[in-house]
C-alpha positions in Angstrom: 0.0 0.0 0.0 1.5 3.5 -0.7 1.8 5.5 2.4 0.1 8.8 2.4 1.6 11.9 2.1 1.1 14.4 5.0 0.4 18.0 4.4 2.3 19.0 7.7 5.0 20.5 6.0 3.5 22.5 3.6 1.4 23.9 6.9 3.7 24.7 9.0 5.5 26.1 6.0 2.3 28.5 5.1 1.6 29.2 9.1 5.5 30.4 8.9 4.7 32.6 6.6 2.0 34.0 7.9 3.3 34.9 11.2 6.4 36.3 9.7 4.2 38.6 7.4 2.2 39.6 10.5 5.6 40.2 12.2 6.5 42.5 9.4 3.4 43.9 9.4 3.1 45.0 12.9 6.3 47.3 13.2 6.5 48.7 9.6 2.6 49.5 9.5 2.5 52.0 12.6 5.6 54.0 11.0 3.7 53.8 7.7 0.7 55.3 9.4 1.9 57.9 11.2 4.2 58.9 8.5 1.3 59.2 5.6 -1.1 61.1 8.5 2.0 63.6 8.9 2.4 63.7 5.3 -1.6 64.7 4.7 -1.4 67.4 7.0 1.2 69.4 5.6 0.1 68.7 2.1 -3.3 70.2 3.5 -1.5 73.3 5.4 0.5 74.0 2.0 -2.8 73.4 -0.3 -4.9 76.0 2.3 -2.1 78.9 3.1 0.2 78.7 0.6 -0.1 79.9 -3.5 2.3 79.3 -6.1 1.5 81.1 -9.2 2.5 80.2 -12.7 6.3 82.5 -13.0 5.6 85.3 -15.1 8.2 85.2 -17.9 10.2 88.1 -19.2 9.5 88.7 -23.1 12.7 88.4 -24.6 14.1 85.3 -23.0 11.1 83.4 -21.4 12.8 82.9 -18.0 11.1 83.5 -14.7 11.5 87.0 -13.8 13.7 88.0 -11.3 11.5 88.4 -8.3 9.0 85.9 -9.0 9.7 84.6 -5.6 8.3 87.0 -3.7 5.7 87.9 -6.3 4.4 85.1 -7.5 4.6 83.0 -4.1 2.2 83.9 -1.1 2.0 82.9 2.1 -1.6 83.3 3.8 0.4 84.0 7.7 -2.6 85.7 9.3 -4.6 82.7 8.8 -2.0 80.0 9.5 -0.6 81.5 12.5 -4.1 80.8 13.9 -3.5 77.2 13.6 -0.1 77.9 15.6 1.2 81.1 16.5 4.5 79.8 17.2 4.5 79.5 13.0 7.7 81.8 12.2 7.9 81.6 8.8 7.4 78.9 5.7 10.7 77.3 3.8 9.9 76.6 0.3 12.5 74.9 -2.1 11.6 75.8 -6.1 12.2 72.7 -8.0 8.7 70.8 -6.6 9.3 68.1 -9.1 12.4 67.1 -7.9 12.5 67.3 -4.3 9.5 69.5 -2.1 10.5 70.7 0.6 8.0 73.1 1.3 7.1 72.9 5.0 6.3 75.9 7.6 8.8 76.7 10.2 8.3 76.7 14.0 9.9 78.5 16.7 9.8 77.6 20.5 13.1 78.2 22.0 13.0 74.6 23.1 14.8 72.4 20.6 12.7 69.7 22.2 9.0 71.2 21.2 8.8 70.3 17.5 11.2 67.1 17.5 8.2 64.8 17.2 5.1 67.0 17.0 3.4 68.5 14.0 2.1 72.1 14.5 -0.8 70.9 16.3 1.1 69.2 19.0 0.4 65.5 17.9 3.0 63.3 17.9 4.6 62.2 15.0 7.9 60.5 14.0 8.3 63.5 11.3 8.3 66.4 13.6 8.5 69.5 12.5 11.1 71.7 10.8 12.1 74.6 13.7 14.7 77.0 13.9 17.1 76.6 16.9 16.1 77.7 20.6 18.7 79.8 20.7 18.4 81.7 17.2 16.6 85.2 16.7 13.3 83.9 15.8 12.8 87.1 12.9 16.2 85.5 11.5 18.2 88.7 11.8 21.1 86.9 13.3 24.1 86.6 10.9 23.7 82.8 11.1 20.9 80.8 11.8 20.1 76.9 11.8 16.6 74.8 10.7 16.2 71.3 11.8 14.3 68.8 9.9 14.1 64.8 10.3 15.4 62.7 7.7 12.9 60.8 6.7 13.0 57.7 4.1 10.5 58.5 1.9 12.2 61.7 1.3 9.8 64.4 3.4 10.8 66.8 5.6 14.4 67.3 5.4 15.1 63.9 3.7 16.1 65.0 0.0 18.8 67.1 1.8 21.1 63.9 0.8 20.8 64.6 -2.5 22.8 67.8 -1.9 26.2 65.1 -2.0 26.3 65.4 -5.4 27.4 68.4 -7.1 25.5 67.6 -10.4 22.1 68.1 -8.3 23.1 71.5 -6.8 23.7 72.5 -10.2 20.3 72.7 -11.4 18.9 73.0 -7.8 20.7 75.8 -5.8 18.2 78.1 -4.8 15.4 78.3 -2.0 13.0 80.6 -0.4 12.2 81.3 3.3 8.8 83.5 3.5 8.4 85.2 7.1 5.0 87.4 7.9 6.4 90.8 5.9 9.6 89.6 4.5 10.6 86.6 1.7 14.8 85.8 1.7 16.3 84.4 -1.4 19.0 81.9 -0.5 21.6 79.7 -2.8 23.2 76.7 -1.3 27.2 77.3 -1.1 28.1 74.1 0.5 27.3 71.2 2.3 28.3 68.9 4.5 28.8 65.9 7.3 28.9 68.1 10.6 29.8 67.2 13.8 26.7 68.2 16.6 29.7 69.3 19.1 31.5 71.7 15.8 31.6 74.9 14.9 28.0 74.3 12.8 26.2 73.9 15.4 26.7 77.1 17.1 24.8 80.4 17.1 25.8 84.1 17.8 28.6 84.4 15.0 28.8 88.0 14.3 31.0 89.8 11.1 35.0 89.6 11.6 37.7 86.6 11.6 35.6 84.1 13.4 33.0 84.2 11.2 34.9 84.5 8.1 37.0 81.6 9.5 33.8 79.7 9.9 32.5 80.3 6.4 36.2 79.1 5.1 35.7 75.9 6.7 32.6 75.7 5.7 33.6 75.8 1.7 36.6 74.2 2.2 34.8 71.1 4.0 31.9 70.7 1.6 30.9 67.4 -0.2 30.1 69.9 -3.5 32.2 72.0 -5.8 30.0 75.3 -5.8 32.7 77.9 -6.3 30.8 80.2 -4.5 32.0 82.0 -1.3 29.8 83.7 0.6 31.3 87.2 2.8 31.7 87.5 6.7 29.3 90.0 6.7 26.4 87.9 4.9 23.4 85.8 6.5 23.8 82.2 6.6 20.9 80.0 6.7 22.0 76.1 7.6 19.7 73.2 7.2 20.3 69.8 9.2 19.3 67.1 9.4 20.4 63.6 11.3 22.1 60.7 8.8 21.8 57.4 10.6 25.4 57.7 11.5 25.2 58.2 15.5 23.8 61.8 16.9 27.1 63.1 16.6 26.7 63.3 12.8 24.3 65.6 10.8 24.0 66.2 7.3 24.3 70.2 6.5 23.3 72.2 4.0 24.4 76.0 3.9 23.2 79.2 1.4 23.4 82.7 1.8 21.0 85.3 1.5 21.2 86.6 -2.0 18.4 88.8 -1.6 15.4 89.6 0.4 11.8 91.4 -0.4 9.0 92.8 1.4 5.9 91.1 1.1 4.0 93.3 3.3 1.3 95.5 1.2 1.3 98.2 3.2 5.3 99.0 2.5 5.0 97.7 -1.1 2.2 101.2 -2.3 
């Protein structure tokens, strides 16, 4: 007689399966959660208080016109800061199709506040991008730093890594910061791996040789080939953001204020 063949295997096999599935399932679908219910509500705060207009285009050579980013771009701050009036201002990178960063910017004092809370004080593995405690919050320091998690889908501050490559700044070197009456053109000079206990990391530079000796270290340490080299006597605007590497280690990205614009109607008649 031939002996029958038992399914056991092919069970235990499938049961296997399924609790390894499950397993999975059970720490990578909370992050996933939390991550896409962050995600909504800054795609809603964007969609409701913020308006990006078509560039107008000069005639002769069909490029954006010069000031389009503080013409063009509007930032609806009366409302918003009524969701949070801790709101300082609203960091907007151009090139949407490549990387968005386009998030508001939060102000405390306590680096703590907005490390893993949205602007509504739920908690959330994102965060929030926020200037640091110990920065002027109307940015009129000479140097000033914005923290933003890294995040693997590439929100927040995670497409900063793409700032490693000198190719991408090329056709990506410019960003926006909008506060209540004021919008301040930056382009990114450098960037690179900084230490939390460096020079990077701390505020109250002022113009002469320790700031210019900052801002040579700065090029001089960079991961990119920008040739540019901002003055001792320009703002600097950092952006960091942590790199899986220990906290010691953050990825930095540096610009300088190029230019800046009122945006308040009452100074612009």
């Amino acid at each position: 007689m031939r002996k029958k063949h038992s399914h056991m295997p092919e069970i235990l096999l499938v049961l296997l399966g399924v609790i390894l599935i499950g397993t999975a399932l059970y720490h990578i679908l909370p992050d996933y959660l939390d991550n896409k219910k962050s995600a909504d509500t800054y795609q809603t705060l964007e969609e409701k208080y913020l308006e990006a207009k078509e560039p107008e285009t000069e005639a002769d050579t069909r490029e954006p016109k010069k000031d389009w980013w503080a013409t063009d771009v509007t930032v609806a701050f009366d409302a918003l800061k009524k969701e949070n009036e801790e709101i300082i201002g609203w960091l907007r990178f151009d090139d949407a199709d490549d990387l968005h960063i386009s998030y508001p910017v939060l102000y405390s004092g306590d680096d703590e506040k907005y490390l893993r809370s949205d602007i509504y004080g739920e908690e959330h593995i994102a965060g929030s991008l926020f200037l640091e405690g110990k920065s002027k919050p109307d940015f009129s320091d000479y140097y000033s730093i914005i923290y933003g998690h890294n995040m693997r889908d590439g929100s927040m501050f995670g497409d900063l890594d793409l700032y490693k490559e000198t190719d991408f700044w090329k056709n990506h070197q410019y960003f926006t910061l909008y506060t209540e009456n004021m919008a301040y053109r930056y382009q990114i000079f450098s960037s690179q791996m900084a230490s939390m206990s460096g020079k990077v990391f701390r505020i109250g530079y002022i113009p002469g040789k320790e700031y210019e000796d900052f801002i040579d270290e700065m090029v001089q340490d960079s991961l990119i080939e920008t040739g540019i080299h901002s003055e001792s006597s320009s703002r600097i605007l950092t952006l960091s953001t942590c790199t899986g590497n220990g906290y010691d280690s953050r990825m930095t990205v540096h610009a300088v204020c190029i230019d800046e614009q009122t945006t308040d109607p009452d100074r612009l008649l």
